[in-house]
N, CA, C and O of each residue as an XYZ file, in Angstrom:
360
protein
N       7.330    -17.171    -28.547
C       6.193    -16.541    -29.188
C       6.706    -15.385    -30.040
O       7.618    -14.624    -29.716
N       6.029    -15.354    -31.132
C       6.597    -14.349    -31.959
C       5.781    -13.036    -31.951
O       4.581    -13.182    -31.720
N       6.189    -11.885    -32.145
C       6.204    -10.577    -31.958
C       4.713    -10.259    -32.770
O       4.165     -9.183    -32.530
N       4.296    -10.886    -33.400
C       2.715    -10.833    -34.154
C       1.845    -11.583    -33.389
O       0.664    -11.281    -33.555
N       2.128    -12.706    -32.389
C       1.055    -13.815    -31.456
C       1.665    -12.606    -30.316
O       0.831    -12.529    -29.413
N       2.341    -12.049    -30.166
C       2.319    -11.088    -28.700
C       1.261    -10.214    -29.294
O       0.090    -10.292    -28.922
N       1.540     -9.644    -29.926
C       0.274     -8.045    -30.501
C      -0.815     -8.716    -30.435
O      -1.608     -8.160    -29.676
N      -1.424    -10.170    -31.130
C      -2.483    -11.001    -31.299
C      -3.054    -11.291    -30.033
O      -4.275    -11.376    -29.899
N      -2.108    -11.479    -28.915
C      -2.444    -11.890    -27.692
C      -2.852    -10.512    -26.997
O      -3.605    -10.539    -26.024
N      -2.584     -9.866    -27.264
C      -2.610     -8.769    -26.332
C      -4.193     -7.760    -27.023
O      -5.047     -7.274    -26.281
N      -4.209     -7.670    -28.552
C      -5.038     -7.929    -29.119
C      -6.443     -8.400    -28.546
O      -7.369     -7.613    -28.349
N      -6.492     -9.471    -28.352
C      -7.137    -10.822    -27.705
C      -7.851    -10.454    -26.005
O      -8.872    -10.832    -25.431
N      -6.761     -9.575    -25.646
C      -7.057     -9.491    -24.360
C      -7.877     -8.086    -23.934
O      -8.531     -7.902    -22.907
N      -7.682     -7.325    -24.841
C      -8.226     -5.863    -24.909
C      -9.256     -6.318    -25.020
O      -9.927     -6.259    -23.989
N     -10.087     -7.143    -26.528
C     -11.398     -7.618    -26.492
C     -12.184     -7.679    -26.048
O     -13.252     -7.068    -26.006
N     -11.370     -9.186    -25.235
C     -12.497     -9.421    -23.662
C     -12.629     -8.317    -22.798
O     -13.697     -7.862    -22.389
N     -11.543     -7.922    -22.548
C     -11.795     -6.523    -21.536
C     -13.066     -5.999    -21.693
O     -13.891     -5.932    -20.781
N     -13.289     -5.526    -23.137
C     -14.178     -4.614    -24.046
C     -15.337     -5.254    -23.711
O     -16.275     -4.610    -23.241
N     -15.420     -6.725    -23.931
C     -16.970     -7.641    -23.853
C     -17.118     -7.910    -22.461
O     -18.282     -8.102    -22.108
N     -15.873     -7.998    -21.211
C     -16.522     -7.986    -19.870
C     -17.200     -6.951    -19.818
O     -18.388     -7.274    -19.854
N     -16.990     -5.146    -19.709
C     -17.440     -4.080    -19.964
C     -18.626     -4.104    -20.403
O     -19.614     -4.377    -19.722
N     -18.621     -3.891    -21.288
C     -19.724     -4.459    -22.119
C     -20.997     -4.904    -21.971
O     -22.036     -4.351    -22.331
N     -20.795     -6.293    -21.231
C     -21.676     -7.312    -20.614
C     -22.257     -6.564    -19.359
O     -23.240     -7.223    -19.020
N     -22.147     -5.786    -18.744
C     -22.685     -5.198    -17.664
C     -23.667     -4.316    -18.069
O     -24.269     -3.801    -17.126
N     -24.106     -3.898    -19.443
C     -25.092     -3.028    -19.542
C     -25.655     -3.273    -21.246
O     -26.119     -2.452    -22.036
N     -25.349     -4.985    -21.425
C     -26.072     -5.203    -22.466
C     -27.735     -5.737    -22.221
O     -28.121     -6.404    -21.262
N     -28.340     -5.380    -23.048
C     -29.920     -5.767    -22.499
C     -29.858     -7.571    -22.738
O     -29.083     -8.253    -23.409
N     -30.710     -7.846    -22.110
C     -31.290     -9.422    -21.722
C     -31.146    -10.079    -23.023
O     -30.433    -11.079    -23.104
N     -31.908     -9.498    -24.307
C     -31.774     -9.857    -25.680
C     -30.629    -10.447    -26.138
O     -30.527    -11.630    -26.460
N     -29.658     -9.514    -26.170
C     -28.058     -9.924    -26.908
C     -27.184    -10.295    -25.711
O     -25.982    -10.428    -25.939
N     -27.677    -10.499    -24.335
C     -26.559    -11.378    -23.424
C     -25.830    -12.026    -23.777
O     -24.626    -11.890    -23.557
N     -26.451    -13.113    -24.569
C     -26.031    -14.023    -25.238
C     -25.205    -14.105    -25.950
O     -24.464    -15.087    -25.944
N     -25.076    -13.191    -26.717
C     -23.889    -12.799    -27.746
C     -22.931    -12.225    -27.423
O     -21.882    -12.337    -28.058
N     -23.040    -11.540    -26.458
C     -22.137    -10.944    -25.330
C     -20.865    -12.375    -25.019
O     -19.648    -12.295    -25.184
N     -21.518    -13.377    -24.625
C     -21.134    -14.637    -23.816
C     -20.682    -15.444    -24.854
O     -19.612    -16.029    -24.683
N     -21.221    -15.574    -25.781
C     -20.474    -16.342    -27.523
C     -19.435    -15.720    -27.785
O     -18.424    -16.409    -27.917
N     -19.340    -14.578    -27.912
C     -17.964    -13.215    -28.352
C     -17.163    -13.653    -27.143
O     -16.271    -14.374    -27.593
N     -17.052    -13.572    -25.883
C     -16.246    -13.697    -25.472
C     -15.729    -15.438    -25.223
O     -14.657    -15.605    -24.641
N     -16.347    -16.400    -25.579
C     -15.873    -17.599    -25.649
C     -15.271    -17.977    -26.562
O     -14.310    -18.746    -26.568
N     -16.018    -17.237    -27.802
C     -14.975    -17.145    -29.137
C     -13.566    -16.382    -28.487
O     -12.674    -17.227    -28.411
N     -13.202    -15.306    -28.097
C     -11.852    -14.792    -27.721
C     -11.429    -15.430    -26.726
O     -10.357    -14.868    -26.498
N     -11.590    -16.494    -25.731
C     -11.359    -17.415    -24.883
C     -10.398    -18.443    -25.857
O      -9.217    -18.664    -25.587
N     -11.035    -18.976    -26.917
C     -10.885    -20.230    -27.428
C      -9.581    -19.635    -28.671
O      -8.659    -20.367    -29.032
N      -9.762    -18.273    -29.147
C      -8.582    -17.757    -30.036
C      -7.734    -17.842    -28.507
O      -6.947    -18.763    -28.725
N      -7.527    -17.456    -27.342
C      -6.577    -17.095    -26.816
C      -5.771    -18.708    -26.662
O      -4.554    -18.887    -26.707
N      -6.673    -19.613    -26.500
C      -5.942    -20.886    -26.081
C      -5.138    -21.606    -27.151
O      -4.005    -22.077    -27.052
N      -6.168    -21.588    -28.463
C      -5.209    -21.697    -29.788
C      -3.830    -21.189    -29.734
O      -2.845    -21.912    -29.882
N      -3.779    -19.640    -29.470
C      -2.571    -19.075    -29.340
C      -1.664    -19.299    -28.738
O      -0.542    -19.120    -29.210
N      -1.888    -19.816    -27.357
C      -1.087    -20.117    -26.274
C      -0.533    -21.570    -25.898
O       0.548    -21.981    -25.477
N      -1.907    -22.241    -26.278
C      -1.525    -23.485    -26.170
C      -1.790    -24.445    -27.191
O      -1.569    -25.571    -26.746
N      -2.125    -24.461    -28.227
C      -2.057    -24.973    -29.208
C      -0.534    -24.913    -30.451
O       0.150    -25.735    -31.060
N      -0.596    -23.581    -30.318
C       0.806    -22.206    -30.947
C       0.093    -22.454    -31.996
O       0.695    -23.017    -32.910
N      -1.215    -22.164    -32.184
C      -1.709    -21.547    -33.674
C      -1.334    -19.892    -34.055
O      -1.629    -18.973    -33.291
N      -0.847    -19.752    -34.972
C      -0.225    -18.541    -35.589
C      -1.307    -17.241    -35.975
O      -2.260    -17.345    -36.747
N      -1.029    -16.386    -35.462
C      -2.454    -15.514    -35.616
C      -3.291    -15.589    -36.938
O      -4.519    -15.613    -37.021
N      -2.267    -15.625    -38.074
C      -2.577    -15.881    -39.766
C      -4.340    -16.730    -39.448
O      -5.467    -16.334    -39.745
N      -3.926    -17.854    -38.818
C      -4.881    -18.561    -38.461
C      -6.082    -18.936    -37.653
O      -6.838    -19.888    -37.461
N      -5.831    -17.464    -37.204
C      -7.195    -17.229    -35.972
C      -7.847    -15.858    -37.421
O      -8.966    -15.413    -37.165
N      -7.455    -15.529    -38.209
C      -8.028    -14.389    -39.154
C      -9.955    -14.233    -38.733
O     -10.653    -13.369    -38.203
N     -10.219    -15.772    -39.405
C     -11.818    -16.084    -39.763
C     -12.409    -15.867    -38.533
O     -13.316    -15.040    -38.619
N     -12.198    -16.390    -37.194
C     -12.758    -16.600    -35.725
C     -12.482    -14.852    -35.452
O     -13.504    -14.250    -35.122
N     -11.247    -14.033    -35.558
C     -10.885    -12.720    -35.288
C     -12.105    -11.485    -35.587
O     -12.348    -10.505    -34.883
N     -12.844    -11.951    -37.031
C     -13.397    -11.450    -38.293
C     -14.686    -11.634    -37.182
O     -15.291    -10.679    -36.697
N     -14.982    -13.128    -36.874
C     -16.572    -12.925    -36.346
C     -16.528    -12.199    -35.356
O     -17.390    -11.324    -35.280
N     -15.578    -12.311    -34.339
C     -16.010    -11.689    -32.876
C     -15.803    -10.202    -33.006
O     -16.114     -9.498    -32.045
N     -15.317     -9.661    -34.078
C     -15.193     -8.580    -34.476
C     -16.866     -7.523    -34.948
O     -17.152     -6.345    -34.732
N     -17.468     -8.410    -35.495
C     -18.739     -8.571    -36.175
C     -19.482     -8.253    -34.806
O     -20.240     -7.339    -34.481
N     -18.917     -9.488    -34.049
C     -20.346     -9.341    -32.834
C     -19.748     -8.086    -32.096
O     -20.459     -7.103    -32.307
N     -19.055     -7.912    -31.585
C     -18.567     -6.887    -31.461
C     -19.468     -5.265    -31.882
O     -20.182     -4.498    -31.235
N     -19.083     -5.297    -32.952
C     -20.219     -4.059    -33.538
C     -21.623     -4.499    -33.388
O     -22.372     -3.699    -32.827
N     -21.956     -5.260    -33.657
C     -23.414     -5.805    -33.122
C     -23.576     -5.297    -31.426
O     -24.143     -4.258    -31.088
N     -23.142     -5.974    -30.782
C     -23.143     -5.272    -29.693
C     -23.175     -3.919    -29.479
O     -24.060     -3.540    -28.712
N     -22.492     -3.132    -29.922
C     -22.118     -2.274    -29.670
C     -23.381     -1.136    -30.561
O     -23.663     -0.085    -29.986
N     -23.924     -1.388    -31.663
C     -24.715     -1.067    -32.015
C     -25.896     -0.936    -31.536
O     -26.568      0.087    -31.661
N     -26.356     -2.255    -30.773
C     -27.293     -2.381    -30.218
C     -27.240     -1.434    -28.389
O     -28.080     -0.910    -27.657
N     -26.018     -1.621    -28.357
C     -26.111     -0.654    -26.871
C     -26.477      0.862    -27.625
O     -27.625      1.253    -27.413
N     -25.944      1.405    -28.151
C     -26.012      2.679    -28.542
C     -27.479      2.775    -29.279
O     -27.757      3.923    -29.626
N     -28.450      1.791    -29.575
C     -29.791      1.559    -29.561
C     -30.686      1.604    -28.312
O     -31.774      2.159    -28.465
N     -30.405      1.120    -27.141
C     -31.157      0.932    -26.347
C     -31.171      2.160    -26.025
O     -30.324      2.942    -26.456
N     -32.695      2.721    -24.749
C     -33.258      3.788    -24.956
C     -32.155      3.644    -23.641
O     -31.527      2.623    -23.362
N     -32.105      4.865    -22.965
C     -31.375      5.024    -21.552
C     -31.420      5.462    -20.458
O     -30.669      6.420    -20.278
N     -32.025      5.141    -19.599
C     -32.784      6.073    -18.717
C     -32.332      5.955    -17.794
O     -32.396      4.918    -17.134
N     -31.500      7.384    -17.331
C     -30.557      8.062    -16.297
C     -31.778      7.608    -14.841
O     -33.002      7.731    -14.815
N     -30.755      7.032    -13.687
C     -31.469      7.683    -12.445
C     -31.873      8.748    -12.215
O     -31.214      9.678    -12.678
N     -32.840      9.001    -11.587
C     -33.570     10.148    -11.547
C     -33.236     10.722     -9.367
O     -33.591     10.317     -8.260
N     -32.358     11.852     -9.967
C     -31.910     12.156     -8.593
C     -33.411     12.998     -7.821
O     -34.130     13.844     -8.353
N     -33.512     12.481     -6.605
C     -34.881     13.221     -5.295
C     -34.262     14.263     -5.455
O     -33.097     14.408     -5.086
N     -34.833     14.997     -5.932
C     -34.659     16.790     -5.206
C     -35.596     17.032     -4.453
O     -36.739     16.613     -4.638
N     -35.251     17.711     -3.542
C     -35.950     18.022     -2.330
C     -36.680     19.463     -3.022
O     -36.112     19.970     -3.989
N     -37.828     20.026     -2.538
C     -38.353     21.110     -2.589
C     -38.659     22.094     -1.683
O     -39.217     23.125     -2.057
């Protein structure tokens, strides 16, 4: 593997990290996209690994999940947020 599919892979793996994360406090709405983004970086990782597609060639698939990505991420930093509310005693 060459020294650009290591960065790509590793790349690849931060992602998902980012979209497991992620997925734990996206609303019901964009779940979904949550679960597409990371099948898209599932399916770049296998190209990579087991196919030996060259990162050059994951560019376009890189570009969308990148997209959803900020989508996501937009939309969390949209939703309203409402902290537990700690009992204080009186």
């Amino acid at each position: 593997m060459t020294d650009s599919a290591r960065a790509c892979l590793a790349r690849l793996r931060e992602m998902d990290t980012a979209l497991e994360h992620m997925e734990r406090e996206l609303p019901d709405d964009v779940r979904s996209i949550g679960a597409a983004a990371r099948k898209r970086v599932a399916g770049c990782v296998s190209r990579l690994t087991v196919d030996g597609a060259q990162p050059d060639e994951l560019a376009a698939a890189l570009r969308d999940v990148s997209q959803m990505m900020d989508a996501l991420t937009a939309r969390l930093l949209l939703v309203p947020w409402d902290p537990p509310r700690s009992q204080l005693k009186s």
